[in-house]
Backbone as CSV, one residue per row, in Angstrom:
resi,resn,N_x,N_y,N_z,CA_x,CA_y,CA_z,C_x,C_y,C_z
1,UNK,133.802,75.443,33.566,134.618,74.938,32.475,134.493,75.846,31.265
2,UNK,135.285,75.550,30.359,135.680,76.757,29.392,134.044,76.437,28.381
3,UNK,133.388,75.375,28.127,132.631,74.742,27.678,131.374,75.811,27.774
4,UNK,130.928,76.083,28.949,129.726,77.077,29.421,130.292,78.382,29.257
5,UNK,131.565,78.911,28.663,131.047,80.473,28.283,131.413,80.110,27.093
6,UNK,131.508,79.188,26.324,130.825,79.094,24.815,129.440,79.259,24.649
7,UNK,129.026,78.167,25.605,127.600,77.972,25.379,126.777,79.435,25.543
8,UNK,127.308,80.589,26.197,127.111,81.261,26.920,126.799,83.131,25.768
9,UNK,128.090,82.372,24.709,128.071,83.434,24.055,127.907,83.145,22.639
10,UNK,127.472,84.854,21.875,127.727,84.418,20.570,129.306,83.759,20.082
11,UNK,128.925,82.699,19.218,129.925,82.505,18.741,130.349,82.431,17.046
12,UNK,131.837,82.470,16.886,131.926,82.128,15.354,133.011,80.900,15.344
13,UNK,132.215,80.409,14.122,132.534,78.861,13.875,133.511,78.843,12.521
14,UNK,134.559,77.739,13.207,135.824,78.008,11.721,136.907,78.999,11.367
15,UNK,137.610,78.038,11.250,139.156,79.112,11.023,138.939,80.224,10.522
16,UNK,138.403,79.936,8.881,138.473,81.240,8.317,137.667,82.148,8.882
17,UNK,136.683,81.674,9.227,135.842,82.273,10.109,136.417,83.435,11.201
18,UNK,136.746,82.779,11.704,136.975,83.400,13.145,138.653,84.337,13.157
19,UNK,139.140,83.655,12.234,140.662,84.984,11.209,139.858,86.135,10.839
20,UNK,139.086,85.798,9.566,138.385,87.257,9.060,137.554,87.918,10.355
21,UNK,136.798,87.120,11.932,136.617,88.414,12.698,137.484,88.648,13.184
22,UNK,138.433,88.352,13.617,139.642,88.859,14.464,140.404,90.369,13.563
23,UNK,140.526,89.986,12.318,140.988,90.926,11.700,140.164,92.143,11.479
24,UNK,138.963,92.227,11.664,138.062,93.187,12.358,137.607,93.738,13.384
25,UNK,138.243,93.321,14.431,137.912,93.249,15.698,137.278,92.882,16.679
26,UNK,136.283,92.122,15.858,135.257,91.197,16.699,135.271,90.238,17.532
27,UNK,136.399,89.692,18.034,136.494,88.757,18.819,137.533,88.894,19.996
28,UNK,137.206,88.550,21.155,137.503,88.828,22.344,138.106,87.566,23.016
29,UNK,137.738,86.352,22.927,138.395,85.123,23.288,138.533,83.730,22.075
30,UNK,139.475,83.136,21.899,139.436,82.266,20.429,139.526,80.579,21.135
31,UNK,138.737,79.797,21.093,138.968,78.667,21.766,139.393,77.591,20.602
32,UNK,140.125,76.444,21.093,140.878,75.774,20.286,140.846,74.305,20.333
33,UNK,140.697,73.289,19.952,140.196,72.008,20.462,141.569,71.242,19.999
34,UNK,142.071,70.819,21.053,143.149,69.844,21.326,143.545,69.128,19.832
35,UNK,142.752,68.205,19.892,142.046,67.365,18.985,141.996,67.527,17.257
36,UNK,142.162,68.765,17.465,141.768,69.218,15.468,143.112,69.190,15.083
37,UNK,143.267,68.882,13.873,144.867,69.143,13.085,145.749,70.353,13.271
38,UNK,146.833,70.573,13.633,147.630,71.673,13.342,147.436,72.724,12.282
39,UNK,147.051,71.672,11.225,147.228,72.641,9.920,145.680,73.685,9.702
40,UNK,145.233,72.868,10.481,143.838,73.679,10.828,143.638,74.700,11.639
41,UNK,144.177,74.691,12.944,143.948,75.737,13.787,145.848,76.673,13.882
42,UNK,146.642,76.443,13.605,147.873,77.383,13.452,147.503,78.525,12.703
43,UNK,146.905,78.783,11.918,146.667,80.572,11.301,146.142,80.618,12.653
44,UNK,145.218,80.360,13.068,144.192,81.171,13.956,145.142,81.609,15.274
45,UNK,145.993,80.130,15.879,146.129,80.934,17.407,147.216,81.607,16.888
46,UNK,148.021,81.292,16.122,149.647,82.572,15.447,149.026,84.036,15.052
47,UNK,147.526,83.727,14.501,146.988,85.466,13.974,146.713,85.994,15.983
48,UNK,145.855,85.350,16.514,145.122,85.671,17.865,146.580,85.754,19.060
49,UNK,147.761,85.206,18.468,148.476,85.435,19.609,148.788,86.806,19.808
50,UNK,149.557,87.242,18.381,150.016,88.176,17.828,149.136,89.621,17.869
51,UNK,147.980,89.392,17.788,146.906,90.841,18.343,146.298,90.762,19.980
52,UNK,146.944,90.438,20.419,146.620,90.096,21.458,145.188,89.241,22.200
53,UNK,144.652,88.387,21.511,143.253,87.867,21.723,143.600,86.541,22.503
54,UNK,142.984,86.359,23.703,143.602,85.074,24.893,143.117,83.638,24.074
55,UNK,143.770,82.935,24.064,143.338,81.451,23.337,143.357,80.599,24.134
56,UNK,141.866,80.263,24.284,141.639,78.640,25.416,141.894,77.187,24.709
57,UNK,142.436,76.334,25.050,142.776,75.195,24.572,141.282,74.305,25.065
58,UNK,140.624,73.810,24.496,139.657,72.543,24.764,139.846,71.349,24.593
59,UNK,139.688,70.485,25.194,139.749,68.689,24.592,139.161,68.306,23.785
60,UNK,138.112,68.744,23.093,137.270,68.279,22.271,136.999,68.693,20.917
61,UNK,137.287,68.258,20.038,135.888,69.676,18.954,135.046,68.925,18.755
62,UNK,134.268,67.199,18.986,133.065,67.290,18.849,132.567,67.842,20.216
63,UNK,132.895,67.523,21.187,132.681,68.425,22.301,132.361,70.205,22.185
64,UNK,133.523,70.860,21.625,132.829,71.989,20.897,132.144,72.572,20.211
65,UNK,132.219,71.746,18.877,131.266,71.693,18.073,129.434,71.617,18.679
66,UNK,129.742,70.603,19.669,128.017,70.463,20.784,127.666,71.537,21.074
67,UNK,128.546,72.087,21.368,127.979,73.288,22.373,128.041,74.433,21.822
68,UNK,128.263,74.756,20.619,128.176,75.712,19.517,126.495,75.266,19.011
69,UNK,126.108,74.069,19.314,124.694,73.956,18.701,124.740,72.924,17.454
70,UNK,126.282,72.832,16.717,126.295,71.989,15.425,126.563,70.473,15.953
71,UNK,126.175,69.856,14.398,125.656,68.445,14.709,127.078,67.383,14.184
72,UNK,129.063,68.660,14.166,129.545,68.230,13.719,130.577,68.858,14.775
73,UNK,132.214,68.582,14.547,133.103,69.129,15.269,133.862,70.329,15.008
74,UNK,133.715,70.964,15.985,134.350,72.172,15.588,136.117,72.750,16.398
75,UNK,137.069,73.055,15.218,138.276,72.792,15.879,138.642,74.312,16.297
76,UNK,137.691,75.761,15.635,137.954,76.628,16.219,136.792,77.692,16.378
77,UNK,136.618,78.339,17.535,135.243,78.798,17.886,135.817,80.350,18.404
78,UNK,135.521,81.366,18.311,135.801,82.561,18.474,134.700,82.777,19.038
79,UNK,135.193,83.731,20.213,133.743,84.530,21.041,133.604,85.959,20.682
80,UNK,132.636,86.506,19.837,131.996,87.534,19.520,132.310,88.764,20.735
81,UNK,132.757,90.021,20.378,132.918,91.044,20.773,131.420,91.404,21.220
82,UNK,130.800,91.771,22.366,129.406,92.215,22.348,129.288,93.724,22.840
């Protein structure tokens, strides 16, 4: 499940977050939680479509948020370039 190569990798937590690495190049896969507001995750997959970075859809963001390690939900999680 998409869940274990979060868990799996570094990750970055949060829109702005995970916009400012993309716009650097740091990120290689952008995952997206069903669940979070539009107005929240639309910069991210419209910036990640557009440079080509693959975007996984998840059911969850407290589900994501878990498995990032935080004790809250997370609606967008970027996987670190290694």
């Amino acid at each position: 499940m998409s869940y274990d190569k979060v868990r799996a990798s570094q990750t970055i937590i949060g829109t702005k977050q995970a916009v400012k690495a993309m716009q650097t190049g740091s990120v290689k896969e952008l995952f997206v939680a069903l669940d979070a507001d539009n107005w929240v995750t639309d910069s991210a997959i419209s910036f990640a479509r557009e440079i080509g970075i693959p975007v996984i859809l998840v059911e969850s963001k407290k589900e994501l948020g878990k498995t990032c390690g935080i004790h809250v939900g997370a609606a967008v999680v970027a996987i670190a370039v290694e």
